[in-house]
C-alpha positions in Angstrom: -156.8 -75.9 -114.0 -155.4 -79.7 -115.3 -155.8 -82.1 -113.1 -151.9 -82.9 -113.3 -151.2 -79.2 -112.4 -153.8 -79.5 -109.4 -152.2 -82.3 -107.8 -148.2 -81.2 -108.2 -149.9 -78.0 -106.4 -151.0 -79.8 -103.9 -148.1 -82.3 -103.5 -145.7 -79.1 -103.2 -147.9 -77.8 -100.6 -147.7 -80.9 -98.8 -143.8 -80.7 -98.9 -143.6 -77.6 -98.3 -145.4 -77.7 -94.9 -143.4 -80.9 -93.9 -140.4 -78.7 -94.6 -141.3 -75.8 -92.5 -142.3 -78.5 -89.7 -139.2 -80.1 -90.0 -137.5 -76.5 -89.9 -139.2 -75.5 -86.5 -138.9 -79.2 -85.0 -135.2 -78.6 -85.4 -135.3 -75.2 -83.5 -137.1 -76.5 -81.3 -134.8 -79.0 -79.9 -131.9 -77.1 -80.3 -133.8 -74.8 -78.4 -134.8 -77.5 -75.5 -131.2 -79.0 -75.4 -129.3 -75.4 -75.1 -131.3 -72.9 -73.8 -134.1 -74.5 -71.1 -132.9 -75.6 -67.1 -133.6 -79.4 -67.9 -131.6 -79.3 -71.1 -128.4 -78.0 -70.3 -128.0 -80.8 -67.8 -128.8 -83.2 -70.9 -125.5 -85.1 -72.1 -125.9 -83.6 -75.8 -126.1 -80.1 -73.9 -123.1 -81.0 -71.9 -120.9 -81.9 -74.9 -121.9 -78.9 -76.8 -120.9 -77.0 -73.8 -117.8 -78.9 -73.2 -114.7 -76.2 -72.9 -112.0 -78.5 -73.0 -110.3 -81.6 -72.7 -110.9 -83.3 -69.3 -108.7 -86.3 -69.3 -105.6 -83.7 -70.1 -103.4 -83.6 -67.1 -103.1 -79.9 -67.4 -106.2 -79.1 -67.4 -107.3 -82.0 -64.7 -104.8 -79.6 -62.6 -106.8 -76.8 -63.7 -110.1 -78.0 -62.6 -108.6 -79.2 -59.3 -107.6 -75.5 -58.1 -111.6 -74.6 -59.4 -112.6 -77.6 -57.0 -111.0 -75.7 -54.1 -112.8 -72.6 -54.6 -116.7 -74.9 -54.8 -115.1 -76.3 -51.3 -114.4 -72.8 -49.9 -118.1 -71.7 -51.1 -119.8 -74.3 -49.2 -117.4 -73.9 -46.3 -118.2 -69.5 -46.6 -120.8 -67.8 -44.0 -123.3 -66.9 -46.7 -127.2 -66.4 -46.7 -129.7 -66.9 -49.9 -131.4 -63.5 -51.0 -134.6 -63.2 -52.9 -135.8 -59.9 -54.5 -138.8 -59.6 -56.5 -137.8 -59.3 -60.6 -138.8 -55.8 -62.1 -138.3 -57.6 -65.7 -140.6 -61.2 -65.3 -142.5 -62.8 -63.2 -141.3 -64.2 -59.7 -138.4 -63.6 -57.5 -134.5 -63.5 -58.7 -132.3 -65.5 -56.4 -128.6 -64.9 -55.1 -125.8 -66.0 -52.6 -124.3 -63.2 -50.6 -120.7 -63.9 -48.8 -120.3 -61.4 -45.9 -116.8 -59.9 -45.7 -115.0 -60.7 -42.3 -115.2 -56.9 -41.4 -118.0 -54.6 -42.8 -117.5 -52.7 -45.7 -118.7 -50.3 -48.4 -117.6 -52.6 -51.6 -119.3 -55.5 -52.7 -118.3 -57.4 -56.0 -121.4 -59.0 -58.2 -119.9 -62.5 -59.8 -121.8 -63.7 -62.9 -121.2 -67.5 -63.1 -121.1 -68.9 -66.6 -123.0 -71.3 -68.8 -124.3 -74.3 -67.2 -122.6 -73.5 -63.9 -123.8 -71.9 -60.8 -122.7 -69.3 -57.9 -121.2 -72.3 -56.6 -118.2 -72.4 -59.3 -117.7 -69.2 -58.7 -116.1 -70.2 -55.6 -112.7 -69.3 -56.7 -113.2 -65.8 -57.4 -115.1 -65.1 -54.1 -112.7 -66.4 -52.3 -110.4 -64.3 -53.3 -112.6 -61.4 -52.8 -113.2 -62.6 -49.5 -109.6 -62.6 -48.7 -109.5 -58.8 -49.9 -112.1 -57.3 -47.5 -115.4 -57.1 -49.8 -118.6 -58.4 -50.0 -119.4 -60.9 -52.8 -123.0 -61.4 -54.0 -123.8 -64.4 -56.5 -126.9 -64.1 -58.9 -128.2 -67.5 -60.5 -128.9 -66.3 -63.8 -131.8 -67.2 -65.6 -132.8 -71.2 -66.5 -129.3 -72.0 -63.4 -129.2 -73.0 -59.9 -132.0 -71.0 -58.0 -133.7 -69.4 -60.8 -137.3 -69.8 -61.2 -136.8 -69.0 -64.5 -137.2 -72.6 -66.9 -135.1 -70.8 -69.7 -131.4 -69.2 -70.6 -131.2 -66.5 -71.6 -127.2 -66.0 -72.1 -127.0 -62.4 -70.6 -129.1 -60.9 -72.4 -132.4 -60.9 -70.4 -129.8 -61.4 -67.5 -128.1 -57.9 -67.8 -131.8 -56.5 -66.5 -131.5 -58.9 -63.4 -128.0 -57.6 -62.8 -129.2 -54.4 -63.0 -132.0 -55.5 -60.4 -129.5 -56.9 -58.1 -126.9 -53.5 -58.5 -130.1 -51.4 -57.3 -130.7 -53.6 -54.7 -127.2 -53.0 -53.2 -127.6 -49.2 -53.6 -131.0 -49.3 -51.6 -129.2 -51.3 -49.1 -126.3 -48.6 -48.8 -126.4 -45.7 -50.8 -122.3 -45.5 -50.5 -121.7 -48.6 -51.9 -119.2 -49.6 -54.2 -119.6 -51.9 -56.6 -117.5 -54.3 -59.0 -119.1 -56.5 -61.7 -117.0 -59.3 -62.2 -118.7 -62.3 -64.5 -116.8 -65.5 -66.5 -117.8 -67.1 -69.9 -121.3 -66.2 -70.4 -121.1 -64.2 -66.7 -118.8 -61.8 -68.6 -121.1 -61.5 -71.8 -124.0 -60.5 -69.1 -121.3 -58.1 -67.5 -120.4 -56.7 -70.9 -124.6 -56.3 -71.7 -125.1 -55.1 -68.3 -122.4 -51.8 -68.8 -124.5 -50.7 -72.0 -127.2 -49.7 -70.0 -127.6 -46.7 -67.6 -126.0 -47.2 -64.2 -125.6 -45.7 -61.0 -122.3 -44.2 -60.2 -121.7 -46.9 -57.5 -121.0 -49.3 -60.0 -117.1 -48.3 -60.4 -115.5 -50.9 -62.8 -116.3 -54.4 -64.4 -114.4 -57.3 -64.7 -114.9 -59.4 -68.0 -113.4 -63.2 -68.5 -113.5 -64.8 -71.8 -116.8 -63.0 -72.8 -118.5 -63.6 -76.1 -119.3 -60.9 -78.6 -123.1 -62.3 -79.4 -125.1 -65.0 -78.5 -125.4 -65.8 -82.2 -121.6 -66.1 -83.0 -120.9 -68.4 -79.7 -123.6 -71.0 -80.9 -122.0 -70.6 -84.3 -118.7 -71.2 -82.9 -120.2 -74.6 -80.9 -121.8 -75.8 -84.0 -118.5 -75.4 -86.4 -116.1 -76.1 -83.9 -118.1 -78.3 -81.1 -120.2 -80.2 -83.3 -118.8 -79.8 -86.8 -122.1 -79.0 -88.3 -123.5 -75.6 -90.0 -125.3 -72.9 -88.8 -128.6 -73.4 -91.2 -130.8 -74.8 -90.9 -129.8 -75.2 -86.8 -129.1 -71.7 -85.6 -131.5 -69.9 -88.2 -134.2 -72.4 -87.0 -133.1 -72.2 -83.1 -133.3 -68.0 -83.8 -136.7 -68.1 -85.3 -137.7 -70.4 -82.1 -136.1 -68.3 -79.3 -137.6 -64.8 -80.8 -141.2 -66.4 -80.6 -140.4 -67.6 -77.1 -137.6 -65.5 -75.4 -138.5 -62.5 -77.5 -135.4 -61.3 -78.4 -132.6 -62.2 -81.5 -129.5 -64.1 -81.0 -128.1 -61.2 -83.0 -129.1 -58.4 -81.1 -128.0 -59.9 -77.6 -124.8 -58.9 -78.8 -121.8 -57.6 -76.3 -120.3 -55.6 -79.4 -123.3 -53.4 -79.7 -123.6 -53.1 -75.6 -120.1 -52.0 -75.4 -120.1 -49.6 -77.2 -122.4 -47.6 -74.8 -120.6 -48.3 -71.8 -119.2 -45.7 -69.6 -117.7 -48.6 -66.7 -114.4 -49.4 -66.6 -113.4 -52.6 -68.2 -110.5 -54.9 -67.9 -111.0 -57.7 -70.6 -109.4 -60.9 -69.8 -109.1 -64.1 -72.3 -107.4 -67.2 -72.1 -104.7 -67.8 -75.4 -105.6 -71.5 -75.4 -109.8 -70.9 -75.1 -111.4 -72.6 -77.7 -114.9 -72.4 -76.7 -114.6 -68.9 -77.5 -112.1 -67.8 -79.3 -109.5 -66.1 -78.7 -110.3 -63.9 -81.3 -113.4 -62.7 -79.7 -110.8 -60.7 -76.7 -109.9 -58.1 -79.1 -113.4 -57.6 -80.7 -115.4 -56.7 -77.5 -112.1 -54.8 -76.0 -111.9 -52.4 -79.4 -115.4 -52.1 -80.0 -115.5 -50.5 -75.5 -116.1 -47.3 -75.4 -115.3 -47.2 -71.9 -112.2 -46.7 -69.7 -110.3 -50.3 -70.6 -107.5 -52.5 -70.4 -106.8 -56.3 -71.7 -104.7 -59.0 -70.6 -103.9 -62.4 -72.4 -102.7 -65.5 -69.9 -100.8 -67.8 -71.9 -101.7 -71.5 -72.0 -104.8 -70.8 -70.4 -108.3 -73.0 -71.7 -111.9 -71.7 -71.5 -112.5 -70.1 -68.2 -109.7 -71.5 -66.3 -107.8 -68.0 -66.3 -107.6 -67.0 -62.7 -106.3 -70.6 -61.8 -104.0 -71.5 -65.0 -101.7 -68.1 -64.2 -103.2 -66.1 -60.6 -100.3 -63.9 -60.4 -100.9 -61.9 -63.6 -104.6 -62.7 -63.1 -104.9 -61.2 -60.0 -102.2 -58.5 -60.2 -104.0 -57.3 -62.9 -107.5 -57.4 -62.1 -106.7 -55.3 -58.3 -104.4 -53.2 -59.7 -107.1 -52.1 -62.6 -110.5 -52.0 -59.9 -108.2 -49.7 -57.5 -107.8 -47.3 -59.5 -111.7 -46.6 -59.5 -112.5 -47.8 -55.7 
């Protein structure tokens, strides 16, 4: 072999490994910044996760009635529970809101993406007001968890799951109500794919996304203005060698349409973060018992406050059918 032909060998070697490093150093920060407890409370992590204008009035109005419901949480009688995880190592932690008289329904609440039982306060309060018991899981890589990494429902479904069978134990007449927001409802949406006991009588799902992989590719278009490759195919490669699992594949299409619990699907016509368009893809492809509802003017996971009539209406008028 020339020596010429030797050395442009070599030099394309060179580049080629400097390519591939340069491929998995970008997965690997996307992969620090999105999807790992210290890096969703980064402020690159906070933009990309950033649902909405804050300095609109509407919206600031929005936020306010969401601040009400963090102020009723910390005001609620309400213990911590720890369980032992039958899917990784350690314990899985949860907030449990007693209702004022006892009774055989409890709702789960699923908090979304970089948030916490805490901002689920809303919801729970409402519950509360209803008679039932509320539990609050911190999903994986949020508030309590001893996990260091997110897992955007998909590894969380199994911790649901954990938590639905520790209810049952606990009461083997128990009713039960999944009820999760943003990334909470993707994990509810997962969660129904899978075997479940009979107890578990209806879901409740809030501007879910259809797969992991098309919410990050909605954030990078829309968010961030940039394209999915070399970012997301990069992050993917990183997250299957260290999550074990495909953005793809956590997908609430495919989950759906296995599920046997009845759904009511509920999307905001102003949600950006995702789409609006996303409401009618996870409701068609259920192949459960289902219903939709669309509240006009309403942003990213601000549904229940922007219009809590129809919200409400909707959502007791659909679970009591099934309690």
């Amino acid at each position: 072999m020339k020596k010429k032909t030797k050395n442009a060998l070599k030099a394309a070697g060179v580049a080629g490994a400097a390519a591939a490093a340069t491929y998995l150093l970008i997965g690997n920060v996307f992969y620090f910044l999105t999807l790992t407890k210290k890096g969703i409370n980064s402020a690159v992590s906070q933009k990309f996760s950033s649902a909405s204008d804050e300095n609109d009035e509407y919206v600031k109005k929005l936020n306010s009635i969401y601040d009400d419901g963090r102020k009723w949480f910390d005001s609620a009688d309400r213990e911590k529970v720890v369980i032992p995880s039958s899917n990784h190592k350690g314990n899985i932690h949860a907030d449990y809101i007693f209702s004022a008289s006892p009774t055989d329904i409890c709702v789960v609440l699923v908090h979304g993406y970089t948030s916490d039982p805490r901002s689920m306060g809303v919801y729970a309060q409402k519950y509360h007001e209803m008679g039932y018991d509320v539990l609050l899981p911190s999903l994986n890589g949020h508030a309590d968890s001893e996990e260091k990494d997110v897992t955007m429902g998909w590894k969380d479904r199994l911790d649901v799951i954990d938590w639905i069978n520790y209810l049952v134990e606990s009461n083997k007449d128990i009713k039960i109500i999944i009820h999760g927001v943003s990334m909470g409802a993707a994990t509810v949406m997962m969660t129904t794919g899978e075997e479940l006991p009979e107890n578990v009588k209806a879901a409740v799902a809030d501007c879910g996304y259809t797969s992991v992989w098309d919410i990050f590719s909605n954030q990078l278009h829309n968010g961030l203005k940039l394209h999915n490759f070399p970012i997301l195919y990069s992050a993917n490669t990183v997250n299957k060698a260290l999550a074990g699992y495909d953005f793809k594949e956590a997908s609430s299409v495919e989950q759906l349409k296995k599920s046997k619990t009845p759904t009511i699907f509920i999307h905001g016509e102003k949600d950006t973060f995702v789409p609006y368009e996303m409401l009618d893809k996870v409701y068609e492809a259920a192949a459960c018992e289902k219903e939709k509802v669309s509240i006009p003017n309403a942003p990213h996971a601000r549904n229940s406050c922007a219009d809590p009539e129809l919200y409400w209406s909707s959502v007791t008028k659909f679970i009591g059918k099934y309690l």
